[in-house]
N, C-alpha and C positions, 0 to 999 in steps of 0.2 A: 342461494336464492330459493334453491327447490326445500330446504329441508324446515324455510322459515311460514312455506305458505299449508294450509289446510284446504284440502278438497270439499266443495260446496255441495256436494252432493254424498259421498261416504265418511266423509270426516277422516281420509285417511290422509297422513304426511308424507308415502312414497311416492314417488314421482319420477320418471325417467324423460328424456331429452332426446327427441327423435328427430336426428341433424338433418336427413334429408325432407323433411315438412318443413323444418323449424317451428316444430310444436314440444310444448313441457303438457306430458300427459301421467294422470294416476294411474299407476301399476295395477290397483285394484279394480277400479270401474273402469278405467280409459277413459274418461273425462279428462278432455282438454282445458287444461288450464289455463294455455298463455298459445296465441301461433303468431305467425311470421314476425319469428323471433329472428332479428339480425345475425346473420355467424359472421364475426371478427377477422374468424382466420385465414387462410390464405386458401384458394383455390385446387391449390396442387398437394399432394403430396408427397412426400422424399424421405428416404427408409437408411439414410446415413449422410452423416453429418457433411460432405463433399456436396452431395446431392441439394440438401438443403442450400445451401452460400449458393451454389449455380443455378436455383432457381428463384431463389430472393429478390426482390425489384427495390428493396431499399439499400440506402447507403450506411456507414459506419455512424455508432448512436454518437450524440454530442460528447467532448471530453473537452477541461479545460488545460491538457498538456497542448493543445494547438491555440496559438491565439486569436485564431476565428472561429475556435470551439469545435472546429472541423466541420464547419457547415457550408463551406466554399466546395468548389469542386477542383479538380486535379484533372493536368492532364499525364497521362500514362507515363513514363522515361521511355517503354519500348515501343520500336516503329512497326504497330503490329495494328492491323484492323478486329473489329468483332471478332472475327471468324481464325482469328491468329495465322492470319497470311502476312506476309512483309510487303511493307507500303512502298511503293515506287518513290525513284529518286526524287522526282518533281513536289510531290506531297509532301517528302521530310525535312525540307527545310522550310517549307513553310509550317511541319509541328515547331520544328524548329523557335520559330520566330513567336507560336499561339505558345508555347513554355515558357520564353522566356519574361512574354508582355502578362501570362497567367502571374508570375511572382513578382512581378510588379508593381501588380493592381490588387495582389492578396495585404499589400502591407503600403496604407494608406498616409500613415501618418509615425513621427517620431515614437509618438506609444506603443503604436503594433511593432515599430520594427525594434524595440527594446523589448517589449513582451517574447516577439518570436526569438529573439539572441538566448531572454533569461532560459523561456522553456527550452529548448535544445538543449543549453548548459545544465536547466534541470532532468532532462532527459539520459542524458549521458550521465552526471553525477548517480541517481537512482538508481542506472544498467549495472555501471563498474561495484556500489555495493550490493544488486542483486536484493533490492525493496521489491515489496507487492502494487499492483497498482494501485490501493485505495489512498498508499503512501504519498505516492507521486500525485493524485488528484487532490490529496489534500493540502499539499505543500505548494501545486498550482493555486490554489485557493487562498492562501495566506500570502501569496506574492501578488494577484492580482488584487485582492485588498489593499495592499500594501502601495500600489502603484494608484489606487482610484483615492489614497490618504493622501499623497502625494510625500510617502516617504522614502520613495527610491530617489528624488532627488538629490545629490550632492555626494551621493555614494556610491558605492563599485556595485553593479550589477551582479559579479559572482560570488561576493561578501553577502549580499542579502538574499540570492538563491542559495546559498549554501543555509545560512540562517532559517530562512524558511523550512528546510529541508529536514535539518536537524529540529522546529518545531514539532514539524506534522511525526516525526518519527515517535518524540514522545508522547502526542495525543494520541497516535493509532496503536501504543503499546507494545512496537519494536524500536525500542529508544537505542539510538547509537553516539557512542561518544562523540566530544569534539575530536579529537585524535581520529577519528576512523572518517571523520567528513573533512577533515583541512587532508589527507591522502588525497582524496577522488577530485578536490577544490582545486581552484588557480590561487586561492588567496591560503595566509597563515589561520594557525586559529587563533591566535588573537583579535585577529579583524573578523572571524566569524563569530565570536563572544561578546565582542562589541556590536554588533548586527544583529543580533540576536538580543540582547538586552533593549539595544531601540525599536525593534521590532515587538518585541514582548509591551512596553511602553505606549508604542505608538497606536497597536490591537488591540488595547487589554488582555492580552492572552495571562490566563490564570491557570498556570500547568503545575500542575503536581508533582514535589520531586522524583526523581527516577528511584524503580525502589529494585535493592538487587536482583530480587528473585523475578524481574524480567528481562535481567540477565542469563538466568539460568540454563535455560533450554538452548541458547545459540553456542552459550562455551561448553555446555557439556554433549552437543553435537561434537563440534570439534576436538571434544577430549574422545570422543568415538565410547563414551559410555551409557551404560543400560540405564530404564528410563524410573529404575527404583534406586538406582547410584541419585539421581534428578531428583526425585518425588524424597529422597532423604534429604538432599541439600535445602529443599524447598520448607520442609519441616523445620531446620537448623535455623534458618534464616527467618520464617515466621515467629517463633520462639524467641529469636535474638530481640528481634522488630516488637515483641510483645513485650520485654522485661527493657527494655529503652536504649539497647547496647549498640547499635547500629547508630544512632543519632549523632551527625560529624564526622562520618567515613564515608570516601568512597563506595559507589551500589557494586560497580568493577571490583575492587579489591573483597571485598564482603564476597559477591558470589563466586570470585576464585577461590578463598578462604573455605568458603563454605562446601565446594564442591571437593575440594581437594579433603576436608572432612571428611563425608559421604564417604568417597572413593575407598578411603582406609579405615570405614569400617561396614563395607559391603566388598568385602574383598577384589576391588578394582583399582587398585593402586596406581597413582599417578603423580609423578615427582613435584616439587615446586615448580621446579623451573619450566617444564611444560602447563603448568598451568597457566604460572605466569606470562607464558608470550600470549596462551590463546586470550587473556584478558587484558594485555596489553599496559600491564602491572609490572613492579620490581620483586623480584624474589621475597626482600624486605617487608614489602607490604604486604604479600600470602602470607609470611613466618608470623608478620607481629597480628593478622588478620585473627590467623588461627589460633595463636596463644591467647586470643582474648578470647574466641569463640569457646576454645576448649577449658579455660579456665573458668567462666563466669554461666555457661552451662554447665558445668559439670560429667564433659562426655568425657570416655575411658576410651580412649584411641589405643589399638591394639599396635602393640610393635614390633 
């Protein structure tokens, strides 16, 4: 604001902000520019982060892994007052009683209480693969879509959170296979590839195939190598991607191929067969991955 406006009086554009007036004044003449300027921010202030939460007067921001958005209010699990003294017998059964009628009244109707079932299930799925949150909010969002189309009807509740799940994984650009989500699932993957096909249909979702090299960084964490072993396989696999060699294979098998490349010829050698678990591939498919890679680029793998 300060750096857009011009001083009426020296024509100069420095300007500083003097919070206890609430005035914007020029540095050079002190001509006030603007006064009883609102301040936003909170009253107090708190010099670490504990500090800050204990003196905050608002609640947790909206999320749609709750499916009241978490705008309802909660009462506590422990029988504990403001002041963290313990409540007398008399009073806890009557939190008692204000708990159990609070979860009652949070879940209205057959929607909310199949919305609350799926997120939990999406909750829990998300924890055991250890996604980021924007995962989980996004894959919340493709379910409650999903639910206001009215395509959750007729099908399994953890078939089409799983489906969602594995969507938002490939939009947000940490794609996981079907294999790594029918593990965390209650359903096969079959039924989460058919949930996901009608899901894609039902949304329009228009997702781009998975390309290997955003595999790269998760298997070559778990291969525990350096991050120029990575930044080679990434080069291998662009290359591949750019002369058409990649088109019809596995992005999994490709970037096990590709890393297990790298690795032997940045002197970090790592067997097939460990490659192959952390990609969740067959020996087979690294050996024949790599003989195409190594043939059809022309890399001289040292022996």
């Amino acid at each position: 604001m300060a750096e857009k406006r011009v001083c009426p009086v020296c024509g100069s554009t420095e300007f500083f902000y003097d919070r206890s007036r609430g005035e914007l004044v020029c540095k050079v003449c002190g001509y006030v520019i603007e006064d009883n300027i609102v301040d936003e921010g909170p009253e107090w202030r708190a010099f670490e982060p504990g500090q800050r939460e204990k003196r905050a007067r608002t609640g947790a921001p909206m999320t749609l892994m709750i499916h009241d958005k978490g705008l309802s209010t909660d009462i506590d699990w422990r029988d504990r007052d403001i002041h963290g003294n313990q409540i007398s017998g008399m009073y806890r059964s009557k939190l008692r009683r204000l708990r159990m009628w609070q979860r009652r009244m949070r879940i209205n109707d057959a929607a909310e209480r199949n919305l609350a079932f799926a997120l939990s299930e999406l909750d829990r799925m998300a924890a055991q693969m250890r996604l980021p949150r924007r995962v989980k909010e996004s894959a919340a969002a493709l379910y409650r879509k999903a639910v206001m189309k009215k395509l959750i009807r007729g099908r399994s509740i953890e078939g089409m959170v799983s489906a969602a799940l594995y969507a938002a994984c490939r939009m947000e650009g940490v794609p996981r296979t079907l294999d790594e989500i029918a593990r965390v699932s209650k359903v096969t993957k079959k039924e989460i590839g058919r949930s996901y096909r009608f899901m894609a249909r039902g949304l329009n979702l228009n997702l781009r195939p998975t390309s290997p090299i955003d595999y790269v960084d998760r298997f070559g964490d778990a291969l525990n190598v350096t991050a120029k072993t990575k930044r080679r396989a990434k080069e291998i696999l662009n290359e591949a991607i750019r002369r058409g060699i990649t088109s019809g294979k596995g992005p999994t098998g490709l970037a096990a191929a590709a890393l297990y490349v790298a690795s032997l010829l940045e002197g970090e050698k790592r067997t097939q067969r460990e490659v192959a678990e952390v990609a969740n591939v067959t020996e087979v498919t690294v050996r024949n991955r790599y003989k195409e890679l190594v043939d059809k680029l022309n890399i001289k793998v040292p022996i």
